[in-house]
C-alpha positions in Angstrom: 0.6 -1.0 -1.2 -0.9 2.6 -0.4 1.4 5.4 -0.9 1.5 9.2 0.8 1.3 11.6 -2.4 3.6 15.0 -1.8 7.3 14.3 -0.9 6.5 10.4 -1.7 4.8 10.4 -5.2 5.3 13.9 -6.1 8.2 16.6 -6.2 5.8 19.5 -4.6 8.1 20.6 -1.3 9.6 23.4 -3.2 6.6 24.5 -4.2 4.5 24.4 -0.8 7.6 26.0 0.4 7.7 28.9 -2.2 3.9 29.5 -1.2 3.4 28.8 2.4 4.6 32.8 3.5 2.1 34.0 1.5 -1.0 32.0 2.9 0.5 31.9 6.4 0.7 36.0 6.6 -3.4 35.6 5.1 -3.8 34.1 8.2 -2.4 36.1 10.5 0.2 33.7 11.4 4.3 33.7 11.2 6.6 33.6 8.0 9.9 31.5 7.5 13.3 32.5 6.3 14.7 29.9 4.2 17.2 28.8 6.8 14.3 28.5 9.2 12.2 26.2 6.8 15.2 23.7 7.0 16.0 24.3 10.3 12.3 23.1 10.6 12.5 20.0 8.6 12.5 17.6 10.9 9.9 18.7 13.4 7.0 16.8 13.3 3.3 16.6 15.7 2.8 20.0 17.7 6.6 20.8 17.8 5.8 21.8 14.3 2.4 23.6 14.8 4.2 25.1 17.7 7.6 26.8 15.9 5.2 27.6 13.1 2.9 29.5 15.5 -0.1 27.8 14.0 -3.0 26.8 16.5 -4.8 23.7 16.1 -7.9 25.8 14.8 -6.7 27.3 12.3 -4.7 24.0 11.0 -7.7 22.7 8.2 -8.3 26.3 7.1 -4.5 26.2 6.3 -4.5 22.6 4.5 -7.6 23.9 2.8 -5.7 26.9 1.1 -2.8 24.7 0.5 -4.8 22.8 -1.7 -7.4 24.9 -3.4 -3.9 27.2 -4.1 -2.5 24.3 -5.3 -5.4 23.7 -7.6 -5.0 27.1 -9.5 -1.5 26.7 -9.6 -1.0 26.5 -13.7 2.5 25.9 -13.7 4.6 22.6 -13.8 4.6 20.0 -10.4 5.4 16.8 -11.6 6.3 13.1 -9.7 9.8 11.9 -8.5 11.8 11.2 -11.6 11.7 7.1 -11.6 8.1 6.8 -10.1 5.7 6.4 -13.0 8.4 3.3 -14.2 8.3 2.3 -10.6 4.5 2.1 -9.9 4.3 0.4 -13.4 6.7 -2.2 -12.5 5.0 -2.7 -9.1 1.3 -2.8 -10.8 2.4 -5.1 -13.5 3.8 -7.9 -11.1 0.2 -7.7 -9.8 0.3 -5.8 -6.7 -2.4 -3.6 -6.0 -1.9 0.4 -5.5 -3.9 2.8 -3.6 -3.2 6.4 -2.3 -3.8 8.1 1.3 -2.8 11.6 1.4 -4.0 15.4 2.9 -4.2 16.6 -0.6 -7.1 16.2 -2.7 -7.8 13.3 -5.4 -8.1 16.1 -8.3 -4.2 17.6 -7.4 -2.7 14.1 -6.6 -4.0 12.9 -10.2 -3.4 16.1 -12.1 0.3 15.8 -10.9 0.5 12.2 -11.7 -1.0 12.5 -15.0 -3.4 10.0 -16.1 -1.9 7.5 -17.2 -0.2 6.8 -13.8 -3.3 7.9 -11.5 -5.1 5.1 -13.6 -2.7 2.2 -11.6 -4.4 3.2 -8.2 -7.7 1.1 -7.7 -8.5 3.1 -4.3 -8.0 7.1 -3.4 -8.6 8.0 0.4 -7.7 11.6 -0.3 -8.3 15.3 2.0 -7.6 14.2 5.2 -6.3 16.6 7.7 -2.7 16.8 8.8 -3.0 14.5 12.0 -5.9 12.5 10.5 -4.2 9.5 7.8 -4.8 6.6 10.7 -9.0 6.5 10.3 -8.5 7.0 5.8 -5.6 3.9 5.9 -8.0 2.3 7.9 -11.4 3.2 5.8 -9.3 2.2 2.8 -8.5 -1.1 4.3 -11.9 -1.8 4.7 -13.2 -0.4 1.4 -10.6 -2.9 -0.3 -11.0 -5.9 1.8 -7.1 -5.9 2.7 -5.9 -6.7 6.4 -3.5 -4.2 7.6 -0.9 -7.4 8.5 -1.1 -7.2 4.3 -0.4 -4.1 3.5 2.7 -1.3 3.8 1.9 2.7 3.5 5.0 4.8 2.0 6.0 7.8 3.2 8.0 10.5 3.8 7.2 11.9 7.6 7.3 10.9 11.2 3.3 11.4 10.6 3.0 8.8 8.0 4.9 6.5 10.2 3.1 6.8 13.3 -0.6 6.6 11.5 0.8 3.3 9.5 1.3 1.8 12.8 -2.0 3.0 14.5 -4.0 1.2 11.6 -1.7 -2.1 12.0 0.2 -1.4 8.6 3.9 -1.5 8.2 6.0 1.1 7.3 8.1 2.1 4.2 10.0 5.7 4.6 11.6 7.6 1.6 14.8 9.6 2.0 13.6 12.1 -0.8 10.9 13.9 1.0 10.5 15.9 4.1 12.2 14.2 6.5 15.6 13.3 6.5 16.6 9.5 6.8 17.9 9.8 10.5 14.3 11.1 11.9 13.0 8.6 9.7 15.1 5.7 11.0 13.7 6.0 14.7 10.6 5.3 13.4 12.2 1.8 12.9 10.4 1.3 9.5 10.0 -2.0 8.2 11.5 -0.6 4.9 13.8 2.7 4.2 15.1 3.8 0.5 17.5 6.0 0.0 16.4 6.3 -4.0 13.6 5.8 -5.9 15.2 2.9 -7.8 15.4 0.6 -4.4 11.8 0.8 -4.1 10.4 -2.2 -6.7 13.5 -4.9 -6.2 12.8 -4.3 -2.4 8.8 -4.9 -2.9 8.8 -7.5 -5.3 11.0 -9.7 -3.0 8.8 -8.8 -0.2 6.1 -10.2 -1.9 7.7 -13.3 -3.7 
Protein backbone atom coordinates (compact mmCIF):
# COMPACT_ATOMS: atom_id res chain seq x y z
CA UNK A 1 0.00 0.00 0.00
CA UNK A 2 1.87 3.41 -0.88
CA UNK A 3 0.24 6.47 0.43
CA UNK A 4 0.38 10.40 -0.91
CA UNK A 5 1.71 12.38 2.35
CA UNK A 6 -0.09 16.12 2.60
CA UNK A 7 -4.02 16.03 2.62
CA UNK A 8 -3.68 11.99 2.88
CA UNK A 9 -1.24 11.31 5.76
CA UNK A 10 -0.95 14.78 7.09
CA UNK A 11 -3.20 17.78 8.10
CA UNK A 12 -0.79 20.49 6.24
CA UNK A 13 -3.64 22.24 3.71
CA UNK A 14 -4.21 25.03 6.14
CA UNK A 15 -0.87 25.55 6.41
CA UNK A 16 0.34 25.61 2.62
CA UNK A 17 -2.65 27.74 2.34
CA UNK A 18 -1.66 30.27 5.07
CA UNK A 19 1.88 30.44 3.30
CA UNK A 20 1.36 30.11 -0.41
CA UNK A 21 0.66 34.35 -0.82
CA UNK A 22 3.71 34.92 0.58
CA UNK A 23 5.97 32.74 -1.69
CA UNK A 24 3.75 33.22 -4.68
CA UNK A 25 4.17 37.34 -4.50
CA UNK A 26 8.33 36.20 -4.09
CA UNK A 27 7.76 35.01 -7.29
CA UNK A 28 6.20 37.44 -9.00
CA UNK A 29 3.12 35.60 -9.48
CA UNK A 30 -0.78 36.15 -8.29
CA UNK A 31 -2.24 36.00 -4.57
CA UNK A 32 -5.67 34.25 -3.47
CA UNK A 33 -8.48 35.61 -1.41
CA UNK A 34 -9.76 32.97 0.76
CA UNK A 35 -12.88 32.60 -1.18
CA UNK A 36 -10.75 32.13 -4.25
CA UNK A 37 -8.55 29.31 -2.67
CA UNK A 38 -11.92 27.28 -2.34
CA UNK A 39 -13.31 28.37 -5.29
CA UNK A 40 -10.02 26.73 -6.60
CA UNK A 41 -10.28 23.52 -4.82
CA UNK A 42 -11.21 21.42 -7.23
CA UNK A 43 -9.06 22.36 -10.20
CA UNK A 44 -6.62 20.10 -11.01
CA UNK A 45 -3.66 19.73 -14.21
CA UNK A 46 -3.10 23.23 -16.05
CA UNK A 47 -6.64 24.59 -15.10
CA UNK A 48 -4.85 24.97 -11.84
CA UNK A 49 -1.45 26.32 -13.03
CA UNK A 50 -3.56 28.42 -15.28
CA UNK A 51 -6.09 30.37 -12.54
CA UNK A 52 -3.09 30.45 -10.40
CA UNK A 53 -1.11 32.27 -13.06
CA UNK A 54 1.80 30.03 -12.51
CA UNK A 55 3.91 28.90 -15.75
CA UNK A 56 5.22 25.63 -16.05
CA UNK A 57 8.85 27.07 -15.42
CA UNK A 58 8.54 28.40 -12.54
CA UNK A 59 6.34 25.29 -11.13
CA UNK A 60 9.62 23.30 -9.19
CA UNK A 61 11.08 26.63 -8.03
CA UNK A 62 7.61 26.95 -6.30
CA UNK A 63 7.45 23.20 -4.93
CA UNK A 64 11.00 23.80 -3.95
CA UNK A 65 10.06 26.81 -1.51
CA UNK A 66 7.10 25.04 -0.47
CA UNK A 67 9.21 22.55 1.00
CA UNK A 68 12.47 24.13 2.24
CA UNK A 69 9.57 26.74 3.93
CA UNK A 70 8.02 23.92 5.22
CA UNK A 71 11.23 22.67 6.66
CA UNK A 72 11.88 25.87 8.87
CA UNK A 73 8.52 25.97 9.81
CA UNK A 74 8.99 25.36 13.89
CA UNK A 75 5.50 25.28 14.67
CA UNK A 76 3.00 22.23 15.05
CA UNK A 77 1.79 20.15 11.57
CA UNK A 78 0.76 16.92 12.59
CA UNK A 79 -1.19 13.65 10.70
CA UNK A 80 -4.99 13.11 10.39
CA UNK A 81 -6.34 12.30 13.78
CA UNK A 82 -6.93 8.32 13.42
CA UNK A 83 -3.87 7.72 11.04
CA UNK A 84 -0.91 6.63 13.18
CA UNK A 85 -3.78 3.79 14.81
CA UNK A 86 -4.65 3.25 11.25
CA UNK A 87 -1.22 2.56 9.58
CA UNK A 88 -0.48 0.47 12.81
CA UNK A 89 -3.46 -1.67 12.29
CA UNK A 90 -2.72 -2.01 8.54
CA UNK A 91 1.25 -2.78 9.29
CA UNK A 92 0.43 -5.19 11.98
CA UNK A 93 -1.95 -7.48 9.72
CA UNK A 94 1.28 -7.61 7.61
CA UNK A 95 0.76 -5.43 4.84
CA UNK A 96 3.53 -3.49 3.62
CA UNK A 97 3.62 0.57 3.60
CA UNK A 98 5.45 2.88 1.47
CA UNK A 99 5.10 6.58 0.69
CA UNK A 100 5.14 8.62 -2.81
CA UNK A 101 4.68 12.26 -2.32
CA UNK A 102 6.16 15.99 -3.85
CA UNK A 103 7.34 16.68 -0.35
CA UNK A 104 10.57 15.63 0.89
CA UNK A 105 11.31 12.42 3.07
CA UNK A 106 12.74 14.76 6.05
CA UNK A 107 9.07 16.89 6.28
CA UNK A 108 6.85 13.77 5.64
CA UNK A 109 8.74 11.92 8.64
CA UNK A 110 9.14 14.93 10.88
CA UNK A 111 5.26 15.30 10.57
CA UNK A 112 4.71 11.72 11.12
CA UNK A 113 6.94 11.37 13.94
CA UNK A 114 9.11 8.52 14.27
CA UNK A 115 7.53 6.16 15.51
CA UNK A 116 5.00 6.10 12.52
CA UNK A 117 7.58 6.94 9.68
CA UNK A 118 9.30 3.77 11.04
CA UNK A 119 6.11 1.45 9.42
CA UNK A 120 7.09 2.56 5.77
CA UNK A 121 9.75 0.14 4.36
CA UNK A 122 10.06 2.46 1.01
CA UNK A 123 10.07 6.56 0.57
CA UNK A 124 9.94 7.80 -3.15
CA UNK A 125 9.76 11.38 -1.93
CA UNK A 126 10.44 15.19 -4.01
CA UNK A 127 8.84 14.58 -7.04
CA UNK A 128 7.45 17.38 -8.93
CA UNK A 129 3.72 18.26 -9.09
CA UNK A 130 2.95 16.29 -12.40
CA UNK A 131 5.74 13.76 -11.88
CA UNK A 132 4.21 10.75 -9.08
CA UNK A 133 3.67 8.14 -12.20
CA UNK A 134 7.72 7.42 -12.90
CA UNK A 135 8.42 7.46 -8.45
CA UNK A 136 5.05 4.78 -8.00
CA UNK A 137 6.62 3.16 -10.69
CA UNK A 138 10.58 3.32 -9.44
CA UNK A 139 9.01 2.24 -6.10
CA UNK A 140 7.40 -0.75 -7.66
CA UNK A 141 10.44 -1.78 -8.85
CA UNK A 142 12.69 -1.06 -5.94
CA UNK A 143 10.25 -3.33 -3.80
CA UNK A 144 9.61 -6.08 -6.26
CA UNK A 145 5.60 -5.44 -6.13
CA UNK A 146 3.55 -5.57 -9.47
CA UNK A 147 1.32 -2.62 -9.76
CA UNK A 148 -1.90 -5.31 -10.23
CA UNK A 149 -0.65 -5.71 -6.28
CA UNK A 150 -0.63 -2.66 -5.07
CA UNK A 151 -3.23 0.58 -4.34
CA UNK A 152 -1.76 4.35 -4.00
CA UNK A 153 -4.03 6.66 -1.54
CA UNK A 154 -4.76 9.95 -2.18
CA UNK A 155 -6.41 12.97 -2.04
CA UNK A 156 -6.24 14.67 -5.86
CA UNK A 157 -7.34 14.12 -9.43
CA UNK A 158 -3.30 14.01 -9.76
CA UNK A 159 -2.88 11.05 -7.49
CA UNK A 160 -5.52 9.32 -9.36
CA UNK A 161 -4.55 9.77 -12.77
CA UNK A 162 -0.62 8.87 -11.98
CA UNK A 163 -1.94 5.57 -9.95
CA UNK A 164 -3.53 4.57 -13.14
CA UNK A 165 -0.55 5.49 -15.50
CA UNK A 166 1.81 3.00 -13.33
CA UNK A 167 -1.11 0.23 -13.45
CA UNK A 168 -1.97 0.74 -9.62
CA UNK A 169 -5.42 1.09 -8.29
CA UNK A 170 -6.84 3.89 -6.72
CA UNK A 171 -7.98 4.77 -3.12
CA UNK A 172 -9.25 8.56 -2.75
CA UNK A 173 -9.82 10.31 0.73
CA UNK A 174 -12.64 12.83 1.30
CA UNK A 175 -10.45 14.74 3.90
CA UNK A 176 -7.95 16.36 1.59
CA UNK A 177 -7.91 18.63 -1.30
CA UNK A 178 -10.47 17.50 -3.32
CA UNK A 179 -13.79 17.07 -2.56
CA UNK A 180 -15.49 13.56 -2.94
CA UNK A 181 -17.52 14.39 -6.13
CA UNK A 182 -14.21 15.37 -8.30
CA UNK A 183 -12.82 12.42 -6.70
CA UNK A 184 -15.61 10.10 -7.67
CA UNK A 185 -15.16 10.60 -11.52
CA UNK A 186 -11.94 9.30 -11.13
CA UNK A 187 -14.01 6.04 -10.55
CA UNK A 188 -11.54 4.90 -7.75
CA UNK A 189 -11.40 1.42 -6.84
CA UNK A 190 -11.79 2.68 -3.22
CA UNK A 191 -13.28 6.13 -1.70
CA UNK A 192 -13.48 6.95 2.31
CA UNK A 193 -15.34 9.39 3.58
CA UNK A 194 -13.29 9.02 7.13
CA UNK A 195 -10.32 7.91 8.24
CA UNK A 196 -11.82 5.09 10.28
CA UNK A 197 -13.19 3.23 6.90
CA UNK A 198 -9.75 2.96 5.72
CA UNK A 199 -8.36 -0.46 7.60
CA UNK A 200 -11.85 -2.64 7.67
CA UNK A 201 -11.97 -1.68 3.84
CA UNK A 202 -8.16 -2.87 3.32
CA UNK A 203 -7.98 -5.69 5.42
CA UNK A 204 -10.99 -7.28 3.59
CA UNK A 205 -9.39 -6.44 0.41
CA UNK A 206 -6.60 -8.37 1.24
CA UNK A 207 -8.24 -11.34 3.11
Amino acid sequence: MVFDSDGTLSDTLPWLRSVYNGIAAGRGLRTFSEEEFERHRDLHGRALLEAAGVPLWKLPLLMRDFRSRMESHSGPLHPFPGIPETLFRLHGAGLRLAVVSSNSRSNVERILGPEVSALFEAFECGSSLFGKASRLKSLLRRCGVGPAEAVYVGDEVRDAEAAREAGMRFAGVCWGQHRPETLRKQVPDFLFGTVADMAPAFLAAAR
